[in-house]
N, C-alpha and C positions, 0 to 999 in steps of 0.2 A: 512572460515571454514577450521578446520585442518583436516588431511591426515584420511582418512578412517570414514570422516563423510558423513552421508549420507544426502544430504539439505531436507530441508521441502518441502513440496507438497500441492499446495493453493488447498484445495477441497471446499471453498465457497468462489466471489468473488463478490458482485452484484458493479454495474458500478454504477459511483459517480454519482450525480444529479451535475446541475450546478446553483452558484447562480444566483436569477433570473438581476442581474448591468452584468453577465457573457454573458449571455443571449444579452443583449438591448448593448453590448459592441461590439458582436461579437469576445470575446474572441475565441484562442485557443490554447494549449501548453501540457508543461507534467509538474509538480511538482514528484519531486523526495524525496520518505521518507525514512529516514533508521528508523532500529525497531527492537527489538529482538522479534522471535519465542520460545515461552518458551513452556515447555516438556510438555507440554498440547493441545500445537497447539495454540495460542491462541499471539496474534499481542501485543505488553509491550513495553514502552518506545521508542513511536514515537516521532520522531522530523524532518521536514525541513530538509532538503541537499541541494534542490534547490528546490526555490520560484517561484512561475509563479507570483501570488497578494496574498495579505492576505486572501481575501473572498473565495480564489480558494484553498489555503493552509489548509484551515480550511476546505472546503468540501474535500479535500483528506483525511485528518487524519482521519475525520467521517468515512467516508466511510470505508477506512483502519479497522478502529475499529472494524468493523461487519465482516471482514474476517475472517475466520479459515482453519487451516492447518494440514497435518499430519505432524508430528516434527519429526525434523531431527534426526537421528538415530545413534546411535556410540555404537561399540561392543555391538550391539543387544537390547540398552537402547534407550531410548528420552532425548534429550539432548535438552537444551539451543541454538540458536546462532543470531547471527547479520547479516541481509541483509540489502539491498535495494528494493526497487518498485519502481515502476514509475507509475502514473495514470493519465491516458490520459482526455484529457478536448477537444471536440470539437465542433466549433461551429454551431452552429442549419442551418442545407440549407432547406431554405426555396422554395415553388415551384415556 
């Protein structure tokens, strides 16, 4: 983000579900997405930055999908930009 923008602000984030091979794997990790916040709040052109599995990459973006934000701000406007996330995957402790 250039100089005197102001970043977005996630005001809805619900946490990924894991698939259920994630699950009976005992997976756990982070997959990393980049994605543009457009002046609506609204998560655009997600892609992979770093892959945990494909089943796990694929419930990040979902998830990702259903986030919204307040947009980043520049001279008083909503503006476009590019981040990162990271969405955490952990696995099930059983008792």
């Amino acid at each position: 983000m250039g100089a005197g923008v102001k970043p977005p602000k996630v005001l809805y984030a619900p946490d990924p579900g894991s698939p259920s091979s994630a699950h009976a794997d005992k997976i756990d990790g982070k997959v990393t997405l980049s994605l543009v916040v457009s002046r609506e709040g609204m998560p655009r052109d997600i892609k992979i930055a770093k892959s945990l599995r494909p089943d796990m990459d694929e419930e990040a973006i979902r998830t990702v999908r259903q986030w919204r934000f307040a947009p980043a701000i520049k001279d008083g406007e909503p503006v476009p930009v590019a981040i990162n996330v990271q969405i955490q995957f952990q696995k099930l402790k059983y008792p």
